[in-house]
C-alpha positions as CSV (number, residue, x, y, z in Angstrom):
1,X,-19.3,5.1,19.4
2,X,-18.1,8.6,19.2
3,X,-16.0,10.0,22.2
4,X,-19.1,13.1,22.2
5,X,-21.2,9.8,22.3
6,X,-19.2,8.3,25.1
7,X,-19.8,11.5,27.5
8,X,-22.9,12.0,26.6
9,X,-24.1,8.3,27.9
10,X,-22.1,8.8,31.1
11,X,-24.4,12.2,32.0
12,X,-27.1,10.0,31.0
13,X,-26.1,7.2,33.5
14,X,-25.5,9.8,35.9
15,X,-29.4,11.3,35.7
16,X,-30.4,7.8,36.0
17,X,-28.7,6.7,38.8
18,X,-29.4,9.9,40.9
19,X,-33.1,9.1,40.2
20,X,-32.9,5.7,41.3
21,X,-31.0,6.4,44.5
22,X,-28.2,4.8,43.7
23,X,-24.7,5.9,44.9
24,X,-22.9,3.1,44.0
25,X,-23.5,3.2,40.4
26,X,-23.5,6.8,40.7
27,X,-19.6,6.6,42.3
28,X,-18.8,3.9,39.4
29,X,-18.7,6.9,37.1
30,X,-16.4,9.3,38.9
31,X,-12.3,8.7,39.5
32,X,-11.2,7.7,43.1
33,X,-10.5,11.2,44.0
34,X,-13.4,13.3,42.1
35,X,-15.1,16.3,43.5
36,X,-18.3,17.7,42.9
37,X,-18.9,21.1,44.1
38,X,-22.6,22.7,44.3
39,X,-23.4,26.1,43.4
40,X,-26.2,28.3,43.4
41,X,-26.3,31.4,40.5
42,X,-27.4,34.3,42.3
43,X,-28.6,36.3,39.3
44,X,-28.0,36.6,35.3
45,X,-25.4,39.6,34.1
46,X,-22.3,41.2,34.8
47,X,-21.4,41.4,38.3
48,X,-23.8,38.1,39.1
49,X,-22.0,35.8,41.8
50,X,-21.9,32.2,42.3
51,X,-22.2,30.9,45.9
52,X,-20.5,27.7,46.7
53,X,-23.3,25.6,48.7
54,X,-20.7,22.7,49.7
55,X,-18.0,20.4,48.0
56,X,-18.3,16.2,47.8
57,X,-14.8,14.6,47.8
58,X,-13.7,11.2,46.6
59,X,-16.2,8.6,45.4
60,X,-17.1,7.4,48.6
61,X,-18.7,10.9,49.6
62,X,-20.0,11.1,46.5
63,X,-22.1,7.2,47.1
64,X,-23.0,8.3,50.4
65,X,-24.3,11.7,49.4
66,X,-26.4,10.0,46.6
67,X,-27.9,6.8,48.8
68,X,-30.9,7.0,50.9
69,X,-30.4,6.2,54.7
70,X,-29.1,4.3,56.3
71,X,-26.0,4.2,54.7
72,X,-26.7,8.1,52.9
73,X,-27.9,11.2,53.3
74,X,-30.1,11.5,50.2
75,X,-34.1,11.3,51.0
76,X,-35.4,7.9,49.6
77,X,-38.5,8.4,47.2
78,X,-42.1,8.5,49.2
79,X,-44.8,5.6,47.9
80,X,-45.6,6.3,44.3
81,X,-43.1,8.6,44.1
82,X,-39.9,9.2,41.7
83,X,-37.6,11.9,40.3
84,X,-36.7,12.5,36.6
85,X,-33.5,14.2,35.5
86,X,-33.4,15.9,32.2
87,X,-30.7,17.4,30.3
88,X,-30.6,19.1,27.0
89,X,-28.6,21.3,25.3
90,X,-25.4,19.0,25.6
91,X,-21.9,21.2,24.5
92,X,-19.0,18.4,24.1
93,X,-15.5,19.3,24.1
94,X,-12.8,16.7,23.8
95,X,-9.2,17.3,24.0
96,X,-7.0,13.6,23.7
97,X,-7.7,12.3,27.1
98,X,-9.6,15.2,28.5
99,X,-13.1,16.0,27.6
100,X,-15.8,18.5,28.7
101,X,-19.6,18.6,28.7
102,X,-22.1,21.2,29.9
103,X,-25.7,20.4,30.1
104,X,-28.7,22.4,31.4
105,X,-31.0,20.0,33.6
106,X,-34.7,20.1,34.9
107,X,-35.4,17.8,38.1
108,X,-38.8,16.5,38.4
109,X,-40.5,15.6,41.1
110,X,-43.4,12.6,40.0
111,X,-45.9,11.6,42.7
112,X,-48.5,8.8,41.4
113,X,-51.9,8.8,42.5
114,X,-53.3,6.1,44.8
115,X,-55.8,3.8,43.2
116,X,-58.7,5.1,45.6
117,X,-60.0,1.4,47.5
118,X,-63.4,1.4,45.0
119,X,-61.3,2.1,41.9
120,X,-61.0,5.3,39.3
121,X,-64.4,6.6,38.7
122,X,-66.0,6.1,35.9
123,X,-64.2,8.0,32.8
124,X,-61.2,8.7,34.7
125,X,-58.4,8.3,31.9
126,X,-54.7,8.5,31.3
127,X,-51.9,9.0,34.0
128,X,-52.7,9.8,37.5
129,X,-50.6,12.1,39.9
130,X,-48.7,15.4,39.6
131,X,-45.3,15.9,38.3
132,X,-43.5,19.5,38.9
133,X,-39.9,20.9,38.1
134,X,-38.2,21.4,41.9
135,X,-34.8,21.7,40.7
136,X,-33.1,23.5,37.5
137,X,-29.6,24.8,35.9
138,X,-26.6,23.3,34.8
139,X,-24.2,20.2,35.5
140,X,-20.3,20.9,34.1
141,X,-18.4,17.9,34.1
142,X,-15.1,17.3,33.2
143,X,-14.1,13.9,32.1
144,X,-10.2,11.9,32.0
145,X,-9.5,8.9,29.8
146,X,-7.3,6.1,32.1
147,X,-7.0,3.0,31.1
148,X,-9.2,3.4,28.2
149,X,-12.3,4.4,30.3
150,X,-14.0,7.9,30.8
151,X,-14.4,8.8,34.6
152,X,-15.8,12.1,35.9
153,X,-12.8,14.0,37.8
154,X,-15.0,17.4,38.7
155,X,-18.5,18.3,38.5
156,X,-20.3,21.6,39.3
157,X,-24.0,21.2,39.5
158,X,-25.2,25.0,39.5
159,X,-29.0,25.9,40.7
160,X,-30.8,28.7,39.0
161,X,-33.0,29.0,42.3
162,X,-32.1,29.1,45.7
163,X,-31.3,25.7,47.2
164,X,-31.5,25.0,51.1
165,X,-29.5,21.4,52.4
């Protein structure tokens, strides 16, 4: 597998673990002593400012930001409910033991429809419940090789639209 390859399967393991809720796999793909700062872009053109919404250090934050309680501060999913990450629009850069990636991303929120207690009516077809973008802009990662494995060693994740915590 390609090194471009290589990164782009550790974002993808990184969207999938964040919509699963699960810091520990999520921490698995960072270095000890990461940090992941979060950002929100106040604007397109010159003279546009980036405001730093907080900073995640070490892997451990980084697991307990990403689990649900008890142990974490992210909300679990509601019944018949689930997130999708996407990202597209992958630019690679590798240099040696040092490699780059920024992604754009879209953050769904999916809530299923309950089954109502006589069943669907009749002709009620295809997938049931609402799915709508809540989150969107861009993830930059930055990437060392050690030991013959690539491990995140900073990340900004930068909003497009205001972001409350």
């Amino acid at each position: 597998m390609s090194v471009e390859n290589e990164i782009r399967e550790i974002v993808s393991r990184y969207t999938r673990a964040a919509d699963q809720r699960d810091g520990a796999a999520l921490a698995k793909l960072y270095e000890a002593d990461a940090v992941v700062e979060v950002h929100y872009h106040g604007g397109a053109g010159p003279g546009s400012r980036m405001e730093l919404l907080g900073t995640l250090s070490g892997a451990e934050q980084i697991e307990a930001a990403m689990s649900p309680p008890p142990h974490g501060s992210m909300a679990a999913h509601p019944p018949l409910g689930w997130s999708h990450h996407t990202t597209y629009d992958h630019l690679v850069t590798v240099d040696g033991d040092e490699a780059s990636i920024e992604t754009q991303f879209i953050t769904f929120d999916v809530v299923g429809a309950r089954k109502p207690e006589g069943g669907w009516p009749a002709g009620t077809f295809g997938a049931q419940g609402t799915i709508k973008p809540i989150e969107s802009g861009y993830y930059r990662f930055a990437f060392r090789r050690t030991e013959g494995a690539w491990r995140i060693r900073h990340q900004d994740v930068i909003h497009d639209i205001p972001y409350v915590s």
